[in-house]
Residue frames relative to the residue before (quaternion, step in Angstrom):
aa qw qx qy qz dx dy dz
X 1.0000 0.0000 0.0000 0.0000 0.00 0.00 0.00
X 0.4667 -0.6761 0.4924 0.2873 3.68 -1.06 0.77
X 0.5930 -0.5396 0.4295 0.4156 3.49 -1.14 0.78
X 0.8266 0.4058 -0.2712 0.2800 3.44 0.33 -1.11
X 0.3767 0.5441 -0.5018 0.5570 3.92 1.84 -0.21
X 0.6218 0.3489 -0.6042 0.3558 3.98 -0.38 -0.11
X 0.7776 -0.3140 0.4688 0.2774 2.66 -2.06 0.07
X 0.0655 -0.8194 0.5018 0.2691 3.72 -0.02 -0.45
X 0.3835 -0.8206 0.4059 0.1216 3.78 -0.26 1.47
X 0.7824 0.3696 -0.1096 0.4892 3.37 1.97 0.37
X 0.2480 0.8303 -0.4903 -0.0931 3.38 0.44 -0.21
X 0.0918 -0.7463 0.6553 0.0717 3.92 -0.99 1.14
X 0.1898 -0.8057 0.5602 0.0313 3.69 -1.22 0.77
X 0.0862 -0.8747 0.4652 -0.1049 2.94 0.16 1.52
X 0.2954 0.7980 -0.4353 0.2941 3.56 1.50 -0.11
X 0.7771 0.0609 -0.3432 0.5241 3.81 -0.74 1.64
X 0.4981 0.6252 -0.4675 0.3775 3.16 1.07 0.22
X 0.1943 -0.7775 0.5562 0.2200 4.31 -0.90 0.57
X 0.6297 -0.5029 0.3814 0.4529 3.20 -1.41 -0.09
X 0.6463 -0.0905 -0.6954 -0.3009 1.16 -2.21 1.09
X 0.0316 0.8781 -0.4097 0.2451 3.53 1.67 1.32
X 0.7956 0.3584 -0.3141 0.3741 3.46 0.17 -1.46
X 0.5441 0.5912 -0.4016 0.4394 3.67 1.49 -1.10
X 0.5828 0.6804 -0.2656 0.3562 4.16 0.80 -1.28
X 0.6665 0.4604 -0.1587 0.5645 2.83 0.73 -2.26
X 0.6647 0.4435 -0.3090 0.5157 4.02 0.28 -1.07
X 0.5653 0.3923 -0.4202 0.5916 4.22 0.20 -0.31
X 0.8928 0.1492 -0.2857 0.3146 3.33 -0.44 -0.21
X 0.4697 0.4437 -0.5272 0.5519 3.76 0.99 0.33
X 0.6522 0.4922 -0.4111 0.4041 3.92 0.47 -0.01
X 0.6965 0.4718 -0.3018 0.4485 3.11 1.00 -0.63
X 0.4477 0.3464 -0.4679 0.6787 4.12 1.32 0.51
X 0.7922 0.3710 -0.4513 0.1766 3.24 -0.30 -0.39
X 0.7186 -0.5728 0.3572 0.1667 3.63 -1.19 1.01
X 0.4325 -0.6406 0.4619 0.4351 4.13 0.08 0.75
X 0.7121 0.3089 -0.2905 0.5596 3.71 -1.31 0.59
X 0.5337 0.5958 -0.4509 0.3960 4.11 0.85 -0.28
X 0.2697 0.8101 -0.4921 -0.1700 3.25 -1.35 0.00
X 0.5486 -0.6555 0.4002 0.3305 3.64 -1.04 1.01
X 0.1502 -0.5894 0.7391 0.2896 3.49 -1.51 -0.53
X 0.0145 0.7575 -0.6477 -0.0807 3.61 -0.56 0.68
X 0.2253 -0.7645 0.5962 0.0967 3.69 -1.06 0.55
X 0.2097 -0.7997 0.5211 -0.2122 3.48 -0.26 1.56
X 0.1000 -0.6461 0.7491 0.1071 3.80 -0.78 1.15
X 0.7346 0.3358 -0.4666 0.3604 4.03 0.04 -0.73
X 0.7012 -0.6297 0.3306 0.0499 2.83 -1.85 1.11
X 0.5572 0.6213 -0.1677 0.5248 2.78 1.85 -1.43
X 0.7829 0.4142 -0.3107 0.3449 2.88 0.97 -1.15
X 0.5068 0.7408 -0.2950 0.3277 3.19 1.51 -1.84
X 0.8583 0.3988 0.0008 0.3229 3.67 0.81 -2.26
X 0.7973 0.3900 -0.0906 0.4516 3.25 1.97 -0.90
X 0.8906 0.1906 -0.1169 0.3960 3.03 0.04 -1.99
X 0.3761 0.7545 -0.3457 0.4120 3.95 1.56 -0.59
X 0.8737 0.1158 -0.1741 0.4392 3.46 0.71 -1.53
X 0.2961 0.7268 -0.4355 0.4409 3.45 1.49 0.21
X 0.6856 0.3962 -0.2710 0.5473 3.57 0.62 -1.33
X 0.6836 0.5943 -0.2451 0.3456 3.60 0.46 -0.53
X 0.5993 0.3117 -0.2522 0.6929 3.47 1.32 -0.73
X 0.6421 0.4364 -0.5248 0.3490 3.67 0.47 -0.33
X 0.7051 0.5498 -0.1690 0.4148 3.76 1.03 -0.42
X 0.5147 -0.7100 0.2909 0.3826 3.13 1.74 -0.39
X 0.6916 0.5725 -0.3607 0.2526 3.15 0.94 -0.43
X 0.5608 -0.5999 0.3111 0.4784 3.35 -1.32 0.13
X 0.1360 0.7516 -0.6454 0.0045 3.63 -1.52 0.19
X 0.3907 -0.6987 0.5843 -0.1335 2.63 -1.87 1.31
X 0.0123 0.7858 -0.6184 -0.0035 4.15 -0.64 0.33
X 0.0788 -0.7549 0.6503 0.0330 2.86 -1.45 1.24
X 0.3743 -0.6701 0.6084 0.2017 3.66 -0.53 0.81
X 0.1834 0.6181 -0.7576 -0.1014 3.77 -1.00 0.75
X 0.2970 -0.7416 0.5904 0.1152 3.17 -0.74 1.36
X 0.6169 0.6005 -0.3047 0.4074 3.51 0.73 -0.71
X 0.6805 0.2811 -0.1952 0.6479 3.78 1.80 -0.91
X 0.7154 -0.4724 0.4503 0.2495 3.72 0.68 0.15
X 0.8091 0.3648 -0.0458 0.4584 3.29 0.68 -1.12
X 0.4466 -0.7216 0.5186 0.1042 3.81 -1.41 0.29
X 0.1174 -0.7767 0.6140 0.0771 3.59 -0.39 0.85
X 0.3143 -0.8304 0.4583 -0.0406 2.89 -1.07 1.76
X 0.1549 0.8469 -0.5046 -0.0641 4.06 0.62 0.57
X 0.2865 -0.7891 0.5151 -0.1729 3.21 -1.05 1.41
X 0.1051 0.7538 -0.6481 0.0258 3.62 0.19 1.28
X 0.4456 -0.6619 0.5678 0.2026 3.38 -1.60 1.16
X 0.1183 -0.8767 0.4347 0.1688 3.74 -0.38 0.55
């Protein structure tokens, strides 16, 4: 199943926030959240949206996913804690 077809058991909104907030703000909602959890995080910076968010993620194992809504600007971020 794809991270981003679950339900997400979080959602954090980090939208106007720059780097290196959304990646911060996104470390520490993970760190409440429960193995097998996962967030949606929603992300206008790029850096954050394209680089350092999913960088930290593969460095941790977990699963992740990006959606581009180009049409809203902005990036849906799905995060499974592993």
């Amino acid at each position: 199943m794809s991270v981003k077809t679950a339900t997400p058991d979080q959602t954090l909104d980090t939208l106007g926030r720059v780097c290196p907030y959304p990646l911060l703000l996104t470390k520490k909602a993970l760190e409440k959240l429960a193995s097998g959890q996962t967030i949606k995080v929603l992300c206008d910076a790029p850096a954050s949206a394209e680089d350092s968010i999913p960088r930290y993620a593969e460095k941790q194992g977990y699963g992740f996913e990006a959606v581009k809504l180009d049409d809203k600007g902005y990036w849906e971020l799905y995060i499974k804690k592993s």
